[in-house]
Steps between C-alpha positions, in 0.01 A plus 500: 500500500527125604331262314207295701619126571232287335476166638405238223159352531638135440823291424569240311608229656555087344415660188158595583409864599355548843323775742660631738207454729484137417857497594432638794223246602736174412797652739194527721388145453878359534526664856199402623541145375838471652374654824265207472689220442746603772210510769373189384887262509485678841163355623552206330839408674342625814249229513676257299795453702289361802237279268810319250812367493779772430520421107165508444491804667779727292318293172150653564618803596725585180200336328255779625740744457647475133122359426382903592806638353406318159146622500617876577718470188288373259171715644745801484642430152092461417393836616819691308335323197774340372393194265569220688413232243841413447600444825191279610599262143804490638438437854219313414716228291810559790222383725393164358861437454612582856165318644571171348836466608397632875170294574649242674730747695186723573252142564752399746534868676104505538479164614792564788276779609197288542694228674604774723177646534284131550795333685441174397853428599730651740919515527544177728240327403507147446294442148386279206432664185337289225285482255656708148874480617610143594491435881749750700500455886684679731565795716428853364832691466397853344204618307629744274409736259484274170624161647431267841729303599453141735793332636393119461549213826799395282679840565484632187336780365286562232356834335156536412294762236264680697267452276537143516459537845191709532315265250585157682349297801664612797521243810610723810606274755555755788161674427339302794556407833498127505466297209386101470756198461347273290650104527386165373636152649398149439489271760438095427184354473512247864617800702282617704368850373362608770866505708646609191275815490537552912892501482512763192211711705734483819809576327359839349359567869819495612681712269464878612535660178190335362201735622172386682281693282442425221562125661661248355313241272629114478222318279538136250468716120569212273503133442855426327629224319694361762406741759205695716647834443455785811458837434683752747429861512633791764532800513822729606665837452570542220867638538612168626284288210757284331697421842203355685393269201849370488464410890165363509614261184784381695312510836185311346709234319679403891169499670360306262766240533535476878158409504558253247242640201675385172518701280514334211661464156352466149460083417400381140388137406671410175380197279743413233359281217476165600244579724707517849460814767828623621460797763694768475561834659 
């Protein structure tokens, strides 16, 4: 006669004795939870890939995934009953350890994804960013996943925190279509103001990049020292900003001059201590 093969009701397993059905439901657990977490890096790629840039993509997706694959382990390792206190001291004190010397690595990730997401910026972009980092302006070269970085109108380049970044003033130059050129020039006080204002006003009617609408404005702001100064405003595209400003100050210094408006040059009166007045520029 053969003996019956008993199967044991329970193992012992890490020093602790377990049932076999409990056994049974952790395997259970595992599979499904690794079914899971494959599904979900799958859906998350899919509609990651069109949405973010291709680091942040494999980043969010491993993130999901090894995210689903932790809780599986540590839900599984729950339900086998195995005392877990250990391992949560120690992964509790690995944790504060590991999350002070990633928060600015993991502050700088988050905010990448939020200047990706808001846009405030754009590669290309000419920018000024001010306000908690010292003024940076230049053209944006890459937004990465930690870091940003600008090459400046010097031609150099200069990399930025994302954080830094995300929590700073922002000035977008390309973000509109035409922005507004902003001068100031004195003219002397016998010209006549009148002409003076006519020949600016004529010059910016004549120069085709400065738009119609919003129309130009030529107006007296200011009574200077040795000047009545004239306030100029225009607008233009703003792609070609910096170039027209450059030729209307150039263009608007000649006019002024062949129509003999003086522009004219700060004067002082000095009286020395014997009580004489000797002028003085």
């Amino acid at each position: 006669m053969f003996a019956l093969l008993t199967i044991p009701q329970s193992i012992t397993l890490f020093g602790q004795e377990i049932a076999l059905l409990t056994l049974l439901q952790t395997l259970i657990i595992m599979i499904v939870g690794f079914i899971v977490a494959y599904v979900a890096k799958s859906l998350t790629s899919k509609h990651a890939k069109g949405n973010l840039p291709t680091d942040y993509s494999k980043k969010l997706t491993l993130l999901v995934y090894y995210g689903i694959i932790a809780i599986t382990v540590i839900s599984a390792l729950a339900q086998s009953g195995i005392d877990l206190a250990g391992l949560f001291l120690a992964g509790g004190m690995a944790g504060i350890v590991i999350g002070f010397a990633t928060q600015s690595l993991f502050s700088n990730l988050i905010s990448g994804i939020f200047l990706y997401i808001d846009k405030p910026l754009k590669v290309g972009d000419p920018v000024l960013i001010t306000g908690k980092l010292p003024d940076v302006s230049g053209v944006v070269v890459t937004i990465g996943v930690l870091t940003s970085r600008i090459r400046i109108f010097d031609g150099t380049y200069v990399t930025l925190p994302n954080t830094d970044v995300f929590s700073s003033e922002i000035h977008n130059y390309s973000a509109t279509i035409a922005r507004r050129i902003q001068m100031t020039i004195g003219v002397g006080y016998d010209e006549d103001l009148d002409k003076a204002i006519k020949v600016i006003t004529n010059l910016l009617a004549d120069t085709h990049l400065v738009l119609v609408e919003p129309a130009p404005n030529v107006y007296a702001a200011s009574v200077g020292e040795y000047a009545i100064n004239i306030n100029i405003w225009c607008w233009v595209p703003s792609g070609v900003m910096f170039q027209v400003q450059m030729q209307l100050i150039n263009q608007i210094k000649k006019q002024l001059n062949d129509n003999n408006i003086r522009i004219p040059l700060p004067r002082r009166i000095l009286q020395i201590a014997d009580g004489n007045k000797v002028a003085g520029t």
